[in-house]
N, C-alpha and C positions, 0 to 999 in steps of 0.2 A: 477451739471451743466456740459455741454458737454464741450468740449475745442473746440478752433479753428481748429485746427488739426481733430478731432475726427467727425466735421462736415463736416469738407471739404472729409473726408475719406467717410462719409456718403453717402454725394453728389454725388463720384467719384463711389462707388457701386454701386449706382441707377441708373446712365448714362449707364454703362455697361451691367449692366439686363436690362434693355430697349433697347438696342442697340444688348443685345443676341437675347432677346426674339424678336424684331424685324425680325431680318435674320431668326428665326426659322419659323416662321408666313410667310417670302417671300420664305423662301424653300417650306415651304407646298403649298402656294397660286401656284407655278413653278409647282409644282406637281398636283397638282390639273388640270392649266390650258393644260397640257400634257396631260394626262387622256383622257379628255375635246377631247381636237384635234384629239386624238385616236379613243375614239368612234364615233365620228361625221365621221371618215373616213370608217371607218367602216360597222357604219348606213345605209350609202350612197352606200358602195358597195352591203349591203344584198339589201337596194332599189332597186338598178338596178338591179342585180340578180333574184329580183321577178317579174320586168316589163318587163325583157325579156323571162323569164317562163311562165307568162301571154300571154306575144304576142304568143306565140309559143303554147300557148293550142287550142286544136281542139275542146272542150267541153265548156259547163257553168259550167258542173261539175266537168272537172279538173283545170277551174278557181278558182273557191270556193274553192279547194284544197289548190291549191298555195297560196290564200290568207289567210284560215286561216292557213298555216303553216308561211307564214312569220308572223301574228300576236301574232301564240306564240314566234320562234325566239326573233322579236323585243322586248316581252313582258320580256321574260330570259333576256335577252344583257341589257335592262332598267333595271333592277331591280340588275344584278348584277355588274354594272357600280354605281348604286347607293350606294349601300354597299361598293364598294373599294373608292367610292368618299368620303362616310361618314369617314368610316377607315382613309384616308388619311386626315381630318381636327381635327381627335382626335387623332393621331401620331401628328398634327403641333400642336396643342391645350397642349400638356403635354410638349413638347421641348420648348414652349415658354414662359409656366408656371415655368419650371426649374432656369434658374437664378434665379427667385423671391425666392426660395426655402429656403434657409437660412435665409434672411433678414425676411420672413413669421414667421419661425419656433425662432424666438428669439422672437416674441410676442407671440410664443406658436401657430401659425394659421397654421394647417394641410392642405396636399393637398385632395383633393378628387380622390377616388379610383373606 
């Protein structure tokens, strides 16, 4: 049977991994939302960029140009905005899993890899 002491020790661990894993979960969500505000600034400038290459074509067919060049553009900038977005919630996902790490690993429960 646990002591008084040994539960209060218990309790005082558990606050703390939840209060680590907390701040590691608001750092990544910070990071995340940066990203976020990065490519949206971005987006908007390849937009403009292409509406005014647009205005500025003489042809239909150096329209059709500029527009499927900005659909690959934007199609690249998506997709690897995607991937450092993922990246970045499975960097905050293992940092906020970490306090728990010990307290897991005494019931014998491993992390996944």
């Amino acid at each position: 049977m646990k002591t008084f002491d040994d539960m209060q020790t218990f309790g005082k661990e558990g606050y703390e991994a939840a209060m680590a894993s907390a701040a590691a979960f608001t750092k990544g969500y910070q990071a995340v939302a940066q990203e976020l505000a990065d490519y949206t600034k971005k987006a908007f400038e390849l937009n403009t960029a292409t509406v005014e290459k647009a205005a500025a074509a003489r042809s239909f067919e150096r329209i059709l140009e500029v527009q499927q060049g900005y659909a690959k553009d934007a199609y690249e900038a998506f997709v690897a905005q995607a991937t450092k977005v993922g990246e970045i919630y499975a960097s905050a996902a293992k940092e906020a899993y970490k306090p728990y790490e010990a307290g897991f690993a005494a019931f014998g429960i491993k992390a996944p890899k």
